[in-house]
Each structure stands twice: as C-alpha cells, then as structure tokens.
C-alpha positions in Angstrom: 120.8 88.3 116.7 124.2 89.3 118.0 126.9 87.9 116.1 129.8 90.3 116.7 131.9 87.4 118.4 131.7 85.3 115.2 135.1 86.2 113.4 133.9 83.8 110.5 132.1 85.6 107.5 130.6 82.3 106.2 130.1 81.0 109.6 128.0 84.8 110.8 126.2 84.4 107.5 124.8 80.6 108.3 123.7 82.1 112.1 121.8 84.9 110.5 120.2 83.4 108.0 119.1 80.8 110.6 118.0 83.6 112.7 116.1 85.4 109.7 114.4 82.3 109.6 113.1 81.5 112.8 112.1 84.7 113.3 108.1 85.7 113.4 107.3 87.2 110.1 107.4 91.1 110.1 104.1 92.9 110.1 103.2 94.8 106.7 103.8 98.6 106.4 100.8 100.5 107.0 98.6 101.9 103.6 98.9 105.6 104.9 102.5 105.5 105.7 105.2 106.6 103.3 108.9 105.2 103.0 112.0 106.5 101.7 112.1 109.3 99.6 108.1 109.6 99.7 108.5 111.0 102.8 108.0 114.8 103.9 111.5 116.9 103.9 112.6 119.0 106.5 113.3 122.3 105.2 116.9 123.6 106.1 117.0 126.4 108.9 118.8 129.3 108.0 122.7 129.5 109.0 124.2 132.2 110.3 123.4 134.1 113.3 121.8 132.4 116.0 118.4 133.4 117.1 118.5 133.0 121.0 
C-alpha cells in the first residue's frame, strides 16, 4: 500500500495496518531454503589490480 501522501504518523499507521489485514496471508518459506545469516557468503574478490 502506498501511503507516502499521508503526512499523519497515526493516521499512515491505521491505513497499513488495515492493509496488513486485508491482505491474503503470505505463503510459508520453503523447508530447503535458508534466511538471513544461514545463508551462503560471497567470498570477497581480491582488490587491487584489475584483471581485464
């Protein structure tokens, strides 16, 4: 929901939570998926000189 033209904080929160509401239920995370600092890191390339 876009409520950027709302310059009310208490007013914005009321819409969203409306919103949040109405909205179709979010689907569950799948088992094989990892979140958040689960998740593979991406090594660092090298600095320096480039290669190409």
């Amino acid at each position: 929901m876009n409520t950027t033209k709302v310059t009310d904080k208490d007013e914005r929160k009321k819409l969203k939570r409306a919103a949040r509401k109405k909205a179709a239920p979010k689907a569950k995370r799948a088992a094989g998926v990892a979140r958040g600092d689960n998740k593979k890191k991406v090594k660092k390339i090298a600095k320096g000189q480039r290669k190409r």
